[in-house]
N, C-alpha and C positions, 0 to 999 in steps of 0.2 A: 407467824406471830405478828401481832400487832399492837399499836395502841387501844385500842378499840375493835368495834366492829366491823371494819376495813378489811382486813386478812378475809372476810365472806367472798369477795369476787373470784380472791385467787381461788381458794378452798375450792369450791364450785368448778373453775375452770382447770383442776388439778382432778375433782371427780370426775368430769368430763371427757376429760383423757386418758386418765387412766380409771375406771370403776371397781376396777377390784384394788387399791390401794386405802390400807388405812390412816387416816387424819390424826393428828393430835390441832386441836384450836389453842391456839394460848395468848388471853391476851389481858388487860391490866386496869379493871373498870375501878380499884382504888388509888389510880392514879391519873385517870382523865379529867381532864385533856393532856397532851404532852406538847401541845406546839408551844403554848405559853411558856415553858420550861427553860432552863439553861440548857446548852448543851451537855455540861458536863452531869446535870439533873437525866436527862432523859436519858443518857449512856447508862444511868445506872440504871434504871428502871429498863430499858432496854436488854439488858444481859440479864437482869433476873427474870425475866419475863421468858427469856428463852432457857435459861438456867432449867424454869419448871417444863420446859419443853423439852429440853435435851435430856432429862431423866426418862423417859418415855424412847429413847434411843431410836429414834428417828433418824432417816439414810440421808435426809436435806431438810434444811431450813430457808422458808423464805419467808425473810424482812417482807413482809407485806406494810409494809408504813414508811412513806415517803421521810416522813422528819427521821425517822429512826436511820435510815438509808442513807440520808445526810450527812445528820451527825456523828453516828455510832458505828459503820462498818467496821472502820478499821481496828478500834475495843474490840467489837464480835469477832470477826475473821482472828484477831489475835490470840483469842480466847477458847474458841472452840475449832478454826480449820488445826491441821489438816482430817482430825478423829470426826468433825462433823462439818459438809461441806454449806456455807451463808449463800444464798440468794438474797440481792437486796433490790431494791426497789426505784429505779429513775424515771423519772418524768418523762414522757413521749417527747420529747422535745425533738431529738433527729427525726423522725418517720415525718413528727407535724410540720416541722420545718422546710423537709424535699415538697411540701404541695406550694410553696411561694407565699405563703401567708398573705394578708396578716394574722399573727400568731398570740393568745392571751393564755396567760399560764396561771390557773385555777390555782390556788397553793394553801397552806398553812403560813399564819404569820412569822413561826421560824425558820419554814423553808422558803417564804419569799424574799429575796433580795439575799439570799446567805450566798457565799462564797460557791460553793459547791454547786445550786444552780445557776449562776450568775456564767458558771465555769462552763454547762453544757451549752448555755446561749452562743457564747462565744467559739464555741467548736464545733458547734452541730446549724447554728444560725445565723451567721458573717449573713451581712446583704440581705437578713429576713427582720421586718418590721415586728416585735414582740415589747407584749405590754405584760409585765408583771402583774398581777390581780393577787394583793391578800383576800382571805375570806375569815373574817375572824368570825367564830362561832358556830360556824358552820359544821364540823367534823365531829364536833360535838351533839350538837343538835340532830347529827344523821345516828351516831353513835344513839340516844336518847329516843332518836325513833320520835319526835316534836314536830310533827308537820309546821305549828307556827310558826316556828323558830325556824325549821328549815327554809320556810319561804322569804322568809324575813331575810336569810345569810345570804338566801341567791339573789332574792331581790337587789342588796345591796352591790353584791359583786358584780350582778349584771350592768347596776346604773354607773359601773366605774370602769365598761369594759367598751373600749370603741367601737362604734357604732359598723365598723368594714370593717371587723375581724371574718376572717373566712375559716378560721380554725382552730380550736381551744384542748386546749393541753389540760388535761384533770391531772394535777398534779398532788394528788394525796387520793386515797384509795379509797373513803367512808366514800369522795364525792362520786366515787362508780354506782355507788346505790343508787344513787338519784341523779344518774345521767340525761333521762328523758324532760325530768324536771330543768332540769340544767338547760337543757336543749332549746325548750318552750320558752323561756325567759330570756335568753339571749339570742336567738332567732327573729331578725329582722327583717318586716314586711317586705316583700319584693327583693331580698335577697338569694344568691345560693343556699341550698341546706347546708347548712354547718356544720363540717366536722370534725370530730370529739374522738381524742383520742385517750384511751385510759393506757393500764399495763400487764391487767388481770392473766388474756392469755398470754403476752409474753414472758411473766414470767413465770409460771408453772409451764412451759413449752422447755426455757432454761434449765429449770430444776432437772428435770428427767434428764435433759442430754446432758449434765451434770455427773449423773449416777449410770450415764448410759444405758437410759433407760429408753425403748421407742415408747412412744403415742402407742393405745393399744384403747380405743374407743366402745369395740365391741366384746371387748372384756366381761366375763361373766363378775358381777359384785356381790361379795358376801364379806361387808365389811364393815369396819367400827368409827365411829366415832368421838375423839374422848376431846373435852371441853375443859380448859382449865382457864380461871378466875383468878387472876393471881395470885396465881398458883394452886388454887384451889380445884378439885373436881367437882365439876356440875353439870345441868343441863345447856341445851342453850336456851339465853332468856328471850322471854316472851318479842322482846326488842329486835334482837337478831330476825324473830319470825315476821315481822314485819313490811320484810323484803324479801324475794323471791330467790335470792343464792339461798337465805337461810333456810325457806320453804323445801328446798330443791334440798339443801343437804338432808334436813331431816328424813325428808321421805326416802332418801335414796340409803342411810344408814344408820341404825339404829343408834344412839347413844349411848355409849357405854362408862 
């Protein structure tokens, strides 16, 4: 579940490991954006959003959405463990952090500067140089499938991300779609390549040893895919196809 379109990376890298396992997508396009939201705004929408997921009686759920991750676990986990077990969503900050940085953390403007990441800096990066980046508009605009708009959101993130960063943190999940875009814009002449860390496989790698399930890659698939709209059953829209997780699910399972 997600706000958006974001929950694509995981979904993907959850086919990928497991292919014979069926999907439920659920995610809440009458109520995008959510970073702009309260917290106590986006909890609600968060739990209904998995509400129309948990009907669907699903073995795990991952919080694919960093703001939701944030804000809302502890609502969710209250709500639905222990009958359904929550994956949620944290920022690569420790992995990014062990290369020495400097370290710039791609974010939503709810999730930048909140308590909560402020909280992994502080535990996972003592002694590591990090620059918080909002990207306002951005998650949207990937959601939306708006090349303008999206180059517009990176552009701006980029002009406000120091010029010696050695490694950036996507800290919200839409920005996994257009990591290469990400890459190209903040990649510095005569610099090291830069590296981008997301969460997609960590955590659908979690969810399974969750449910104690192994990785099972060469898995025969004959599986479904169900799509819900808040809350509604649908396809997936033309937007989702836009990018190649969405490409990748379709072709690999039929829509049900």
């Amino acid at each position: 579940m997600d706000s958006g379109i974001g929950l694509l990376p995981a979904a993907a890298a959850v086919r990928r490991l497991r292919p014979d396992a069926d999907l439920v997508l659920s995610w809440d396009p009458d109520g995008m954006p959510w970073g702009p939201r309260t917290p106590e705004d986006i909890t609600e929408r968060a739990i209904a959003v998995a509400e129309a997921a948990a009907a669907h009686e699903p073995d795990v759920l991952i919080v694919a959405c960093n703001t939701a991750s944030v804000h809302s676990l502890p609502a969710m986990r209250a709500r639905f463990e222990p009958r359904l077990p929550i994956i949620g969503t944290v920022p690569a900050i420790k992995p990014a952090a062990a290369g020495g940085g400097p370290v710039a953390i791609w974010a939503t403007p709810a999730t930048t500067g909140s308590a909560y990441q402020r909280g992994l800096i502080e535990r996972f990066a003592d002694g590591v140089a990090v620059t918080e980046v909002a990207c306002p508009g951005l998650a949207d605009a990937v959601h939306h499938a708006d090349d303008e708009a999206i180059d517009a959101a990176i552009a701006s993130a980029a002009a406000r991300t120091p010029d010696d960063v050695t490694t950036l943190v996507l800290g919200c999940t839409n920005y996994e779609l257009v990591a290469e875009r990400i890459r190209a814009a903040v990649q510095r002449p005569g610099r090291p390549p830069l590296v981008l860390h997301g969460t997609a496989g960590a955590v659908a790698a979690q969810a399974l040893r969750r449910i104690g399930v192994e990785p099972a890659p060469e898995a025969a698939g004959d599986t479904t895919l169900t799509v819900l709209l808040s809350g509604r059953e649908a396809t997936l829209p033309d937007t989702a196809l836009s990018y190649d997780e969405g490409r990748f699910l379709r072709a690999v399972s039929p829509v049900r």
